[in-house]
C-alpha angles and dihedrals in degrees: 000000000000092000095051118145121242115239102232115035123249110260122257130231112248126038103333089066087054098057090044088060093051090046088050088045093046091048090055104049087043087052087044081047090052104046089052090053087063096039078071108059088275095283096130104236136045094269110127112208115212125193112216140164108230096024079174091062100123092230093060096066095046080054090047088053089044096056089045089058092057083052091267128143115209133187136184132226116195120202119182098218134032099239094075111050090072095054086048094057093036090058097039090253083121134022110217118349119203111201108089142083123234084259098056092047098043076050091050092044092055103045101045089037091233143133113244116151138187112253095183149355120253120169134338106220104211118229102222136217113216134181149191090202111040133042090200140013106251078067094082134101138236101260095024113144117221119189119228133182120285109213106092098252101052097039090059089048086047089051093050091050093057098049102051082052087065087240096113135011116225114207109249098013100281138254143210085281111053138134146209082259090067093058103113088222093200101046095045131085099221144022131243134243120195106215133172102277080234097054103042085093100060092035079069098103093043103057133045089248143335127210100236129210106236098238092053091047097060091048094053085046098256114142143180093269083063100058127112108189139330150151106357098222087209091044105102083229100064091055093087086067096041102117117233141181115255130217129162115266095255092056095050093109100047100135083203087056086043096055087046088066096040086053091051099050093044107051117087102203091060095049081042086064113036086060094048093048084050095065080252093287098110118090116215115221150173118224130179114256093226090058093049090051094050090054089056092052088051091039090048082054094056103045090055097041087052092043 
C-alpha cells in the first residue's frame, strides 16, 4: 500500500520534537542501564556479591575498602560451612565466592554437574610436617614412621608434601588422589601412619613426626616457627591447593571480577593480612589463569576417574 501510514509519526518541528528527543535519550540510557544490570549477574546495580567462609576475618574488610576505592562495591557473603558457598555461586545467589582449593572446586564440578571456574590465585595454605624429634628433614631416619591425615584428601596432600620433601617416593609420581598403597616402600626414608586429622596433634609424641592440619596445630600450640617442612608453593603438585577465586563459566571474562582479583593480589595490606590471620603460615601467589585452569581440568579427570 503506497498510502500506508508510519508507524511513528515524523517528528514536528517546536516543542513536541524536543520532548521526542528527551524520551529517545531516556530509552537508551535505561536500555544501557539495563544491559549493565545483567552484565551483573541481573541484580540491578554495580554491587558484587562474594560468598566466603570467616567474613570477620580482619583482611576481608581492608579488601572490601580496597575494592570501594577503585569504585568498586563489595559485599560479603558469610557461610558457615564449605559446602554451601558453591551451591550459592552455582544458583546466582553470589557472584563470585574465595575459600577453596582447586580440589575442592574440580570435586564440587563433578558432583553437582556445574561450571565453576577459578578466576584467580590467592593464597596456597601450606600443609605442615612437625616433629618432637627433628628440627629438618634431612634429620630422619631410614624406617621412621610419620603420621599423616586419614580422610582421602588430606592423606594424598600429605603424601605430596613428603615427597617433595624427599622423605617417600610415590609410584608414578603421585597425584591429588593417592594412597598408602602408592608409597614405593623400598625407594622411601619413612613409613606412614594413618591417623584421625583431629588426632594427628596429640599422636605427636608418639610418632617421629604428622603431618598436621593448620588449624589443629595452632590449637595444640604448635606454630610456624615449629614447622619443619611442608607444601613447596613452586612444586606442580602443590597447584591443586593453591585457593582461587570462583565464577561461573559464563562470568569468566567480567573485567570488574578480574580487577577484583587484581585488587586482591596487589595490595599489600590484604596479602599482609591473610598471612598474618593464617598464623603466618599461608603464601601468598600469582598464578596464571590458564594454569589454574588447566589443573581443574586435570583435577576434574581424576575425580572422575577415581569416582
Amino acid at each position: 500500500m503506497t498510502d500506508a501510514t508510519p508507524l511513528i509519526d515524523a517528528p514536528k518541528k517546536g516543542p513536541g520534537r524536543l520532548i521526542a528527543i528527551i524520551v529517545v535519550v531516556v530509552l537508551v540510557l535505561a536500555a544501557v542501564g539495563i544491559g549493565f544490570a545483567v552484565s551483573r549477574g541481573g541484580s540491578g546495580d554495580e554491587t558484587v556479591r562474594i560468598g566466603v567462609v570467616g567474613k570477620s576475618d580482619p583482611y576481608w574488610q581492608t579488601f572490601v575498602d580496597a575494592a570501594a576505592d577503585e569504585g568498586i562495591d563489595v559485599e560479603l557473603v558469610d557461610f558457615g560451612s564449605y559446602e554451601q558457598p558453591n551451591p550459592a555461586l552455582t544458583e546466582g545467589e553470589v557472584d563470585l565466592n574465595q575459600f577453596q582449593h582447586i580440589v575442592y572446586l574440580a570435586q564440587y564440578d563433578v558432583a553437582a554437574d556445574a561450571d565453576l571456574v577459578p578466576i584467580g590465585s590467592t593464597a596456597i595454605y601450606p600443609l605442615p610436617l612437625y616433629s618432637e624429634q627433628y628440627t629438618d628433614v634431612s634429620d630422619f631416619q631410614k624406617g621412621d614412621t610419620i603420621a599423616v591425615p586419614d580422610d582421602a584428601s588430606n592423606l594424598a596432600r600429605s603424601l605430596l608434601v613428603l615427597q617433595s620433601n624427599g622423605l617417600i617416593e610415590l609410584k608414578g609420581g603421585g597425584d591429588a588422589f593417592s594412597g598408602i598403597n602408592d608409597i614405593d616402600t623400598e625407594a622411601s626414608t619413612v613409613q606412614v601412619t594413618p591417623v584421625a586429622a583431629d588426632l594427628a596433634a596429640t599422636s605427636l609424641p608418639d610418632f617421629d613426626g604428622a603431618i598436621i592440619n593448620n588449624e589443629y596445630a595452632t590449637k595444640a600450640g604448635l606454630s610456624s616457627e615449629d614447622v619443619i617442612a611442608q607444601d613447596d608453593p613452586n612444586d606442580p603438585a602443590a597447584l591443586p591447593y593453591v585457593n582461587v577465586f570462583a565464577a561461573r563459566a559464563a562470568d569468566e571474562d567480567d573485567e570488574t571480577y578480574k580487577k577484583l582479583v587484581e585488587i586482591y593480589q596487589d595490595t599489600q595490606s590484604v596479602t599482609d593480612g591473610v598471612v598474618e590471620n593464617s598464623g603466618g603460615t599461608a603464601v601468598t601467589v600469582k598464578v596464571p589463569v590458564a594454569d589454574l585452569q588447566s589443573s581443574l581440568d586435570d583435577t576434574r579427570e581424576l575425580v572422575e576417574q577415581n569416582g
